[in-house]
Backbone as a ProteinNet text record, in pm:
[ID]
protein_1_A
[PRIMARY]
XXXXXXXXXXXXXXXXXXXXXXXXXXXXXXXXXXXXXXXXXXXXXXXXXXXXXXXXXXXXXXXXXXXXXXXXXXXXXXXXXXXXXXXXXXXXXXXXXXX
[TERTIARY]
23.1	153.9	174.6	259.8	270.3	351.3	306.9	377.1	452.9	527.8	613.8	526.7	465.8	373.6	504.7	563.9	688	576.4	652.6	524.1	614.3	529.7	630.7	641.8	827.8	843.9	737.3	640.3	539.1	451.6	440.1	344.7	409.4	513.2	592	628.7	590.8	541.8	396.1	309.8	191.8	249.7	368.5	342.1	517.5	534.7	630.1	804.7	800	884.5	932.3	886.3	890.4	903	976	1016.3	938.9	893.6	782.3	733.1	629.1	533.4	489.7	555.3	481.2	351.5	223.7	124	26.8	6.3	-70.1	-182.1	-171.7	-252.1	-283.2	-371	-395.8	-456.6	-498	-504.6	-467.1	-433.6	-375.5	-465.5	-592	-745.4	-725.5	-676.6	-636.4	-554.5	-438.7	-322.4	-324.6	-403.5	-432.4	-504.3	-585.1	-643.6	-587.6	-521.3	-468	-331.3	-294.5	-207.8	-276.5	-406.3	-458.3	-508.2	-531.9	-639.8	-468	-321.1	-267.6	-178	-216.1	-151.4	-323.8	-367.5	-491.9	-510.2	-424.3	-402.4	-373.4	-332	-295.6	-426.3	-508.3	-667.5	-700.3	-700.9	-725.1	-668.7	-539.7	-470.2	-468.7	-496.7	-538.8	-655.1	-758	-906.8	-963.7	-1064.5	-1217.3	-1293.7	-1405.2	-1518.3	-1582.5	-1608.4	-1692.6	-1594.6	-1442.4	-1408.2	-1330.6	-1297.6	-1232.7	-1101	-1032	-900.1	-853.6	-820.2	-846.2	-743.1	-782	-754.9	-606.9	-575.2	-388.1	-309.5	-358.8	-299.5	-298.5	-135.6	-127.2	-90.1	-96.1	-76.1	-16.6	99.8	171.4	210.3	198.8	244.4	365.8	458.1	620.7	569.6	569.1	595.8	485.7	370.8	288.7	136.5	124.8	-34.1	-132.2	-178.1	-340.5	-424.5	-416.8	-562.5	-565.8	-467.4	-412.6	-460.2	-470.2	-454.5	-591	-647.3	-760.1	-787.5	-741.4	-750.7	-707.8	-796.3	-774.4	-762.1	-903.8	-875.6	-740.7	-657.6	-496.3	-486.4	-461.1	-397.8	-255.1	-195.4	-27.8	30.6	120.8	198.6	308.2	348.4	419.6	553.4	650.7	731.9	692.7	566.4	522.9	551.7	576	617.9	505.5	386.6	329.6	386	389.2	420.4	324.8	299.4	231.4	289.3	258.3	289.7	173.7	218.9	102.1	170.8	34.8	72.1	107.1	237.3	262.3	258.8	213.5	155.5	247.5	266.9	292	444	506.9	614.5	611.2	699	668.4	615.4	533.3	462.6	613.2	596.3	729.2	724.3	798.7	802.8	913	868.8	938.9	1064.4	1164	1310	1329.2	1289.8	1351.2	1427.2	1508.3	1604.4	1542.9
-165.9	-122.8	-155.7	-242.7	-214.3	-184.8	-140.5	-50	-126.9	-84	-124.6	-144.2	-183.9	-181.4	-229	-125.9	-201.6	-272.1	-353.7	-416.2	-399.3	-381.1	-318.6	-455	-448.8	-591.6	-694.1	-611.9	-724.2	-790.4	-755.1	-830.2	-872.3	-891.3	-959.5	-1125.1	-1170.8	-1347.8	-1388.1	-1282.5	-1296.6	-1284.7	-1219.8	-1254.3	-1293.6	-1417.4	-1502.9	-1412.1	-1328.7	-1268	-1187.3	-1087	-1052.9	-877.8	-820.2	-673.2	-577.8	-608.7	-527.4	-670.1	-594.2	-695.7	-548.4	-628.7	-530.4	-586.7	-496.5	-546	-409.8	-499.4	-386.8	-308.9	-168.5	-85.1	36.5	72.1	243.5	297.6	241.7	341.7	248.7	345.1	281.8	139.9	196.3	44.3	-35.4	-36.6	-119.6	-216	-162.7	-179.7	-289.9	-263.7	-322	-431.7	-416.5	-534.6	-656.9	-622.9	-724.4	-762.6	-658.5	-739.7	-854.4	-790.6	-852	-982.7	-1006.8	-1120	-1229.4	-1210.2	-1263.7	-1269.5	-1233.5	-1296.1	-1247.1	-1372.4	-1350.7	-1344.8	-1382.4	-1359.4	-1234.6	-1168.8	-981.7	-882	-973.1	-869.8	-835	-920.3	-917	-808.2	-788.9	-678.7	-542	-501.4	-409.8	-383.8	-450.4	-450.4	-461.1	-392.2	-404.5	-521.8	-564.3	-689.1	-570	-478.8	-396.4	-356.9	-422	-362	-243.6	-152.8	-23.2	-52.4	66.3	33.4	76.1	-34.5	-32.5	132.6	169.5	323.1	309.5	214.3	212.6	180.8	178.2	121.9	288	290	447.9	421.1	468.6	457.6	583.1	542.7	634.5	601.7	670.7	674.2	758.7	757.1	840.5	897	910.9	939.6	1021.1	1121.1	1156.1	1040.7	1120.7	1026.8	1009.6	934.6	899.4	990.9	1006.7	1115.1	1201.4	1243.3	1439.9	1402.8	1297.9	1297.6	1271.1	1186.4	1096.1	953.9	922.7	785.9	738.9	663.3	488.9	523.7	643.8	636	710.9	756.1	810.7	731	786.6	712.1	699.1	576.5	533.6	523	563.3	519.8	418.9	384.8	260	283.7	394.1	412.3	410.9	440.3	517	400.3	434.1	301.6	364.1	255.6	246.1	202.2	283.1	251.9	144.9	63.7	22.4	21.8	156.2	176.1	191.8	43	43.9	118.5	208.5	292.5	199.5	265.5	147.4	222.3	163.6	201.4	163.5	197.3	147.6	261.1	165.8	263.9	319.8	400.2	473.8	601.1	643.2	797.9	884.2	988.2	1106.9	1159.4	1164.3	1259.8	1376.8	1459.9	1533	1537.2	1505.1	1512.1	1649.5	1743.9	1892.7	1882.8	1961	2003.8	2103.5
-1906	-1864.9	-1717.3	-1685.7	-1544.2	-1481.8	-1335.4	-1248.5	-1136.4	-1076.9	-967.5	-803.1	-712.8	-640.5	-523.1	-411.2	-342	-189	-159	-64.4	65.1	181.5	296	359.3	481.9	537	570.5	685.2	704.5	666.4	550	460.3	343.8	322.8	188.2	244.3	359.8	384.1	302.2	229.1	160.4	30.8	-5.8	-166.8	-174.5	-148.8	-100	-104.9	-38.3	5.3	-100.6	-146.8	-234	-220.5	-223.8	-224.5	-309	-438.3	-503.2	-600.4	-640.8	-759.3	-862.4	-1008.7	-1085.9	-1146.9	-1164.1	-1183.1	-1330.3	-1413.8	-1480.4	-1451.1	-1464.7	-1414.3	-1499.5	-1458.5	-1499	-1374.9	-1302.6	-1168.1	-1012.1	-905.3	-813.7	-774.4	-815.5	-722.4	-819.9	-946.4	-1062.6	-1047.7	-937.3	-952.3	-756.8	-654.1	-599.4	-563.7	-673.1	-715.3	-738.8	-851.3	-914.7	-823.4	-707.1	-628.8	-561.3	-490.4	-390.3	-475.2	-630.1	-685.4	-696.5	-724.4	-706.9	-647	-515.9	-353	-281.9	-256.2	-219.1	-54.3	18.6	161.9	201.8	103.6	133.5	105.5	70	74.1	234.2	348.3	403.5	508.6	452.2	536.2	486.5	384.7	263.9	300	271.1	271.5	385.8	406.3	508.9	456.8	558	456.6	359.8	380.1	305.8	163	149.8	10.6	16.2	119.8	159.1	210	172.5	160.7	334.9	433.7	565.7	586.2	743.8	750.8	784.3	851.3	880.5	761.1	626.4	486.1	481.2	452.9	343.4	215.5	99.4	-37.9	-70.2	-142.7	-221.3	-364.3	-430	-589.9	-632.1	-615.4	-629.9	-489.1	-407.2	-261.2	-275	-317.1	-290.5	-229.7	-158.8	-11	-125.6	-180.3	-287.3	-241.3	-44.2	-18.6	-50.2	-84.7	-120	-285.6	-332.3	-530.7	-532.3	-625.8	-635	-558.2	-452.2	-362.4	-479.7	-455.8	-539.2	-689.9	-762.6	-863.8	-964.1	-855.4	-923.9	-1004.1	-1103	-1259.7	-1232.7	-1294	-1270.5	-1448.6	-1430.7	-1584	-1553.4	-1663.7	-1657.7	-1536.1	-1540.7	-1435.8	-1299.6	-1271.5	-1156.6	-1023	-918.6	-827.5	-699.2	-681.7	-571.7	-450.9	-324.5	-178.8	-110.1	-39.4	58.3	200.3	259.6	398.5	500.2	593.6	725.1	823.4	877.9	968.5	1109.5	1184.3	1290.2	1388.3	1535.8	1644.7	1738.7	1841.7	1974.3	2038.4	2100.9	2196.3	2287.4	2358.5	2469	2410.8	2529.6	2498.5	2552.1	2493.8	2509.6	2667.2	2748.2	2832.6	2842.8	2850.9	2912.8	2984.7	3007.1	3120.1	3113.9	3189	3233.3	3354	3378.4	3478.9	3522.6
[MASK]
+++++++++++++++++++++++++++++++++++++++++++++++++++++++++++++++++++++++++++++++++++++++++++++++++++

């Protein structure tokens, strides 16, 4: 059955511009896989060398975080729509303006 996997702006130049990919699954690492085995340049931004799903990659399955569920092994049903959101860094730090 597969699921909806939406791929975020900066990395949809890896699976040729492409807004989601549905991919068959029964669990989310199922379901990444088989993104990453066909768009094979997006392992690298997903993945560690060691195979781990890198720490600035968040995963969602209907908007709930995978860390809060079973990580990787969350089970998906055919509706279910996986997130791929990289955590993004930078900007100004906040200050303060008081009077």
């Amino acid at each position: 059955m597969p699921v909806k996997v939406v791929i975020p702006t900066p990395l949809r130049q890896y699976t040729g511009k492409r807004e989601f990919v549905e991919i068959p699954a029964r669990t989310v690492g199922e379901a990444l896989s088989g993104l990453t085995s066909q768009y094979g340049d997006l392992r690298k931004h997903l993945f560690s060398d060691d195979g781990k799903l890198r720490s600035f990659v968040n995963v969602y399955v209907n908007d709930e975080d995978i860390r809060f569920l079973q990580k990787e092994q969350t089970p998906v049903a055919e509706k279910d729509v996986i997130s791929i959101v990289p955590s993004i860094a930078g900007g100004m730090p906040l200050r303060c303006v008081c009077s």
